[in-house]
N, C-alpha and C positions, 0 to 999 in steps of 0.2 A: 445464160451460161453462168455458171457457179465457178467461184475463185476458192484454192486452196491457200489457208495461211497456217502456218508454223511457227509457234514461240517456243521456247525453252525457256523453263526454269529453273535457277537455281536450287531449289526447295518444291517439293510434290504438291505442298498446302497452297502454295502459287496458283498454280495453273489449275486444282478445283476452286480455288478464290473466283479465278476468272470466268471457270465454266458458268458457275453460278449467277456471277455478273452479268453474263453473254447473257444467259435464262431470264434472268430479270431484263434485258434489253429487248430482248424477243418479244415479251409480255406488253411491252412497251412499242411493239411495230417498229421499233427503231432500225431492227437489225433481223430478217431470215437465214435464218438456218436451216441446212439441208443436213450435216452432220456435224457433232461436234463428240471429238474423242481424245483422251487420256492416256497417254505413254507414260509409264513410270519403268524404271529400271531399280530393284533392288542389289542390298550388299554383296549375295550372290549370284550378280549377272543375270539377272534373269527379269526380262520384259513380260510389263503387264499393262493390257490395253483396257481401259476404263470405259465401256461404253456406256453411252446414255441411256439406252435404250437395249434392255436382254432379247433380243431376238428368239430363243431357243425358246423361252417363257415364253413369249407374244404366239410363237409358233404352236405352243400346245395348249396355250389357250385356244387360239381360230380355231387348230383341229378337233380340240373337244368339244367343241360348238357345232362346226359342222358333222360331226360323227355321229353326235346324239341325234341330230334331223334326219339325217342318212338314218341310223338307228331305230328313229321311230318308223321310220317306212319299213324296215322287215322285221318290224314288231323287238328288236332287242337293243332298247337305247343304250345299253351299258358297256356292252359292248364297242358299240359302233361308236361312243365317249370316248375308251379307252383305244381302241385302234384310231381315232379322229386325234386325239391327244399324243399318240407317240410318234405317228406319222406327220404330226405338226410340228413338235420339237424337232424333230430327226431336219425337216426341209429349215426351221428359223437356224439350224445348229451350222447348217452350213451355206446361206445364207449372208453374201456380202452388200449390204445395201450402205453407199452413203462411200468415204474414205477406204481404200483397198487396206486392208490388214497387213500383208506381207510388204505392203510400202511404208507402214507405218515400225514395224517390225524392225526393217532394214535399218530404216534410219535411227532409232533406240539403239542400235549395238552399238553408235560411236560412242552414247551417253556415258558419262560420269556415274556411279552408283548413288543413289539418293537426290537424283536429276527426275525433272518431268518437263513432257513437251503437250500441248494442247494442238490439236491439230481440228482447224474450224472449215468446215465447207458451207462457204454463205453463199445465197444466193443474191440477194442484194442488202444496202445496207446505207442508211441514213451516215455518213462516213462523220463527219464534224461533230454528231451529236451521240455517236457512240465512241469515239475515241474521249468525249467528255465524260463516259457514261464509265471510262476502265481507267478515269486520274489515277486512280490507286496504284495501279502496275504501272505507272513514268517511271521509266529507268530502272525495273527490275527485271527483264526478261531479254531474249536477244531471239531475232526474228531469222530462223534459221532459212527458212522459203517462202515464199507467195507465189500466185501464179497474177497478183494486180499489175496495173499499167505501171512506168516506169515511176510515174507520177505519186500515186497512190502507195506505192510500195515505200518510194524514199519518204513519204509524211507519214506510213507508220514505222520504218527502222526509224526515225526519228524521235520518233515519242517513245516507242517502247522501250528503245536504248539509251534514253536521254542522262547524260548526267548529273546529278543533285549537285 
């Protein structure tokens, strides 16, 4: 079972500082991840979801892949490319794998303008040696939800909110 966690940041360059840390943790087997997503809210209100990973791309890549093999079988690969490729984007476009978007959505409309939130869905996670791994973020972020034990949750509102 996979746990959601929520920080807020003050500043948007925060929480891609973190993403990127989290990616380097990964690399590291420290830390699985199942999604890891970017909430920013700009000056004029308006929410924007940073994903890791473009789905819509990924989708019309596979479909252009499978369309050309499709294609070759009735003799018109270019076709069967371009129909593989837009029926791929159309399916990655809509497409929610990993964190639900209109939950993530929901909760950006409290934010602040020039606020970002990292929302991580890990599956499991070396806890002690990646909370060593994000020292930088002590005390700059505030841990809006988790879904960890009671335990786990107060030793990261603790670090994350810690004060200098």
């Amino acid at each position: 079972m996979s746990n959601l966690i929520v920080i807020s940041f003050p500043e948007e360059q925060l929480a891609f500082e973190m993403r990127a840390a989290l990616v380097n943790l990964q690399k590291e087997y420290l830390i699985e991840m199942e999604d890891v997503v970017i909430v920013t809210k700009d000056a004029k209100d308006k929410v924007k979801l940073h994903q890791a990973m473009n789905l819509t791309a990924a989708g019309a890549a596979t479909g252009s892949f499978w369309g050309l093999l499709i294609g070759l079988l009735f003799l018109n690969p270019l076709l069967g490319a371009a129909v593989g490729a837009g029926a791929g984007a159309l399916s990655g476009r809509f497409t929610d794998l990993g964190i639900n978007d209109q939950f993530m959505k929901d909760l950006a409309e409290g934010f602040q303008p020039g606020c970002a939130a990292i929302f991580i869905l890990v599956r499991k996670a070396t806890a002690d040696k990646v909370l060593e791994g994000l020292e930088q973020f002590k005390g700059k972020g505030k841990v809006i939800q988790t879904s960890l034990t009671k335990d786990d949750d107060a030793t990261l509102r603790a670090f994350i909110e810690a004060q200098s």
